[in-house]
N, C-alpha and C positions, 0 to 999 in steps of 0.2 A: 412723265412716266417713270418709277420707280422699278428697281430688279424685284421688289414679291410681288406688286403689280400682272408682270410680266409673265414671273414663275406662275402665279394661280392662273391666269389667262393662259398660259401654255399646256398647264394641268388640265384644265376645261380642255382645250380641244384633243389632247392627247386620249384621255378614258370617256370623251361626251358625256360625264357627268358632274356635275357639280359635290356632289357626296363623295364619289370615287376620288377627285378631286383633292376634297380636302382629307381623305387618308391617306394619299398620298404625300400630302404636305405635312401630315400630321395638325391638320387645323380643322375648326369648324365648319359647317357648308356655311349657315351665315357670314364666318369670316371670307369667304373664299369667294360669297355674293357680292359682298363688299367691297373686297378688292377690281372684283372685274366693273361692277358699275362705276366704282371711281372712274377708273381705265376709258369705260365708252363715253364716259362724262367731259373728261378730258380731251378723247378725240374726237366729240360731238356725235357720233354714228354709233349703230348697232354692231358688237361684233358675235353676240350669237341670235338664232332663233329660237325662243323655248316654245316647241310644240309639246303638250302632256310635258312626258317625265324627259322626253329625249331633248338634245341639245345639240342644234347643228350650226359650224360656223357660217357667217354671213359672205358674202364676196369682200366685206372690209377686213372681216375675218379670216380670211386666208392669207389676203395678203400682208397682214399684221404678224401673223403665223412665221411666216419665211423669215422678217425683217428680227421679229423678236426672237428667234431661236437663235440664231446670229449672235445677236447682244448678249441676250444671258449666255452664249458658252464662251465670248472674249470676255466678258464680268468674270465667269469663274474662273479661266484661264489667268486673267491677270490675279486676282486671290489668290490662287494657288502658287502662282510663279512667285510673286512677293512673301508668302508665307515660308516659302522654303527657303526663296534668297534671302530672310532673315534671321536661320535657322542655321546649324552644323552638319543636323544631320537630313536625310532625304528619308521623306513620310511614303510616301507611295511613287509606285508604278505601275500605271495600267499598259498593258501592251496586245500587243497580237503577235502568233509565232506560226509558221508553216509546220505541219510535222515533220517535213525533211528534213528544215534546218531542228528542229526539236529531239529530232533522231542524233543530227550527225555535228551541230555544233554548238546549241543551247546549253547542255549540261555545263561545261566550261566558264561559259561566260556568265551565267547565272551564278555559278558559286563563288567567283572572283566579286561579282557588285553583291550579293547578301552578306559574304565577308566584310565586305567593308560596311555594309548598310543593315546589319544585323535586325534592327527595329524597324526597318521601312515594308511596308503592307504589298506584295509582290500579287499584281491577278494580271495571270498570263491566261489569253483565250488564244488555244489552237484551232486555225481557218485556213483554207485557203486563199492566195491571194486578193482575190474576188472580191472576196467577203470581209478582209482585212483592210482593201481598199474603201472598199461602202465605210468601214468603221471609221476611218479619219477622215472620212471627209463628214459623218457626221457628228465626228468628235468622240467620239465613243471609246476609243482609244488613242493613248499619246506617239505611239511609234507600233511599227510592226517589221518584223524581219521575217521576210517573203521573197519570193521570187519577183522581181522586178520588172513590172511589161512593158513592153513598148509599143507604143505611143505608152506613155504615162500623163496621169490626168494632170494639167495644166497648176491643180492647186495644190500639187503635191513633191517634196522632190526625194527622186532614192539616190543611196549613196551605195553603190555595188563594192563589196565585201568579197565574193565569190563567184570564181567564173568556172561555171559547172559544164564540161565540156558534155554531150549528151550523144549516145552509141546507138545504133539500131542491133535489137538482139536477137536470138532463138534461144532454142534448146540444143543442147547438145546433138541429138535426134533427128529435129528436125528438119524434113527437107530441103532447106534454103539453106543449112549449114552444108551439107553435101555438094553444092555447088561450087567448080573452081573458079577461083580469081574475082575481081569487084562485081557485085551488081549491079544493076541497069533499078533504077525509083521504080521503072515501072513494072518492075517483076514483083514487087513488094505491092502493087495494087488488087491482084487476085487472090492474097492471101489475107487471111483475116489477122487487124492492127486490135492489139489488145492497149488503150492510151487510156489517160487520165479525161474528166470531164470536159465539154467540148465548151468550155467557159472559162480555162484554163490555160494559162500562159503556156505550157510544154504543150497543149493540143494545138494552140495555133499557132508555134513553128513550125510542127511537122505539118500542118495545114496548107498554110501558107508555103512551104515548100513545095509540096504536091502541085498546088494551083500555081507556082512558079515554073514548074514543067510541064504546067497543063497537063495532069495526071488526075483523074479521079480518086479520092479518096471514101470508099463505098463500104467494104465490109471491116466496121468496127466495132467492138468490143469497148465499152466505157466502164471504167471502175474508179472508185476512190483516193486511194492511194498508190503512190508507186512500190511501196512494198509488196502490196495485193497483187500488184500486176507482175511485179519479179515473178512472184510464187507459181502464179499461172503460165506464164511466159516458159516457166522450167518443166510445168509438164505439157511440155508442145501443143499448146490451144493456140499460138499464135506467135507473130512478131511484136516487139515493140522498142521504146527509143526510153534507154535508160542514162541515167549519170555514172559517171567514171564509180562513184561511192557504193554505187547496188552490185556494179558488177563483179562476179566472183567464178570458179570455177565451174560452176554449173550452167554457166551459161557461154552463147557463145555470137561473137563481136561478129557484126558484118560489115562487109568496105563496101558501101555504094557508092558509087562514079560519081563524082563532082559535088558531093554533100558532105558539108562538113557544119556541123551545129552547137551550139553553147547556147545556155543562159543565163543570167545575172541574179545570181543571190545575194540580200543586203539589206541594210533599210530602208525604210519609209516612212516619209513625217509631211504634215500640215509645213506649206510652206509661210500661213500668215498666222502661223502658232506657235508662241513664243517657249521655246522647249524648258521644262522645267530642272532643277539640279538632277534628278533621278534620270530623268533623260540624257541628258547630256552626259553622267558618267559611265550609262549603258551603253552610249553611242562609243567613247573613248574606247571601253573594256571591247567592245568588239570590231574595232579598229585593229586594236591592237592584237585581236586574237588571231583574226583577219590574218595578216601579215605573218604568222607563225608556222600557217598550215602551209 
């Protein structure tokens, strides 16, 4: 088995077409037939079905699928690592970024690594964590600076950068701010929680706190980001659980009894993915920045 072997076999199952296929690759559909018959020739089995026009993997097919996506992205990984490590300068970095950290510490540390790497091809895709996660583990991107979850998946490791201490808020207004002295979790149950997606690292601390006290957590409000939810949070629609950096005058801190919350901002990378020079001088610069704030 050969890497364009691979490539055009992976191309087939990804668009079911052989044509699509080979636009993809920029090659002929004959070359692209080519390649894959070699391929089942080699492993003696069928690895598609062509019924008509459509084209469906076989069961050798699929499992060739897992095993070969695999290879060809340590094949381009290794290319790319040895291409830079025999070069000066760093070509590229693909990355992921949270909008929070893109808000409140990206600026910084982007213009310290483009300084130094003025010609290197920079595509940041802002995600949440979630979605940042799915990306490295299927390669898709080399690192991401996100909120850090825990349990974290087993093939990945973060380096926490920032430890975001996290406040339950109101409005000024609002009647939970009128109340004296700490709250009780469970007074915060009958009011409605204006929180970020319930797929998200800051939705299941406070989750998981609630169901630590055996509290139900019933009327909420899910919005996208936490700026969104500042905005709303300020005209008394609700409570919610912000970072020390959102909070400002217009809003106002509540002490509830025996809850005290953070989470881990930082990076995250493929632990069997050998970091490339662009990476690795991204990782330094925000080490370093790290330690400033």
């Amino acid at each position: 088995m050969d890497l364009h072997s691979l490539e055009a076999f992976l191309a087939v199952a990804e668009t079911g077409s052989f044509s699509r296929a080979g636009e993809k690759l920029f090659l002929t559909q004959p070359a692209i037939s080519k390649r894959v018959s070699n391929l089942e020739q080699q492993l003696a089995t069928a690895l598609f079905d062509r019924i008509g026009r459509d084209v469906y993997l076989t069961e050798a097919g699929e499992l060739l699928k897992i095993r070969a996506t695999r290879i060809v992205n340590d094949i381009r990984d290794a290319q790319q690592t040895v291409v830079q490590l025999n070069e000066d300068k760093v070509k590229e970095l693909c990355m992921a970024c949270s909008h929070h950290i893109g808000l409140h510490y990206l600026g910084p540390i982007l213009k310290t690594f483009s300084t130094a790497n003025p010609d290197a091809l920079l595509d940041v895709r802002f995600m949440e964590s979630e979605q940042a996660i799915d990306a490295l583990l299927k390669r898709e991107i080399e690192l991401a600076l996100t909120t850090i979850p825990s349990p974290l998946n087993r093939a990945l490791i973060g380096r926490t950068l920032w430890s975001d201490k996290l406040h339950f808020v109101v409005a000024k207004d609002h009647p939970l701010a009128q109340k004296q002295g700490k709250l009780r979790l469970n007074q915060l149950a009958s009011v409605r929680a204006i929180l970020p997606d319930k797929f998200t690292t800051t939705f299941q601390i406070i989750e998981q706190t609630f169901q630590n006290h055996h509290i139900p957590l019933n009327r909420v409000l899910t919005v996208n980001y936490l700026e969104t939810i500042k905005e709303l949070v300020k005209h008394s629609l609700g409570w919610s659980l912000l970072p020390t950096s959102l909070i400002d005058d217009d809003l106002y801190t509540l002490e509830v009894d025996r809850v005290q919350l953070t989470r881990n901002l930082g990076i995250i990378s493929h632990r069997k993915r050998t970091p490339s020079r662009g990476v690795r001088h991204l990782m330094e610069i925000a080490e370093s920045a790290s330690k400033q704030n």
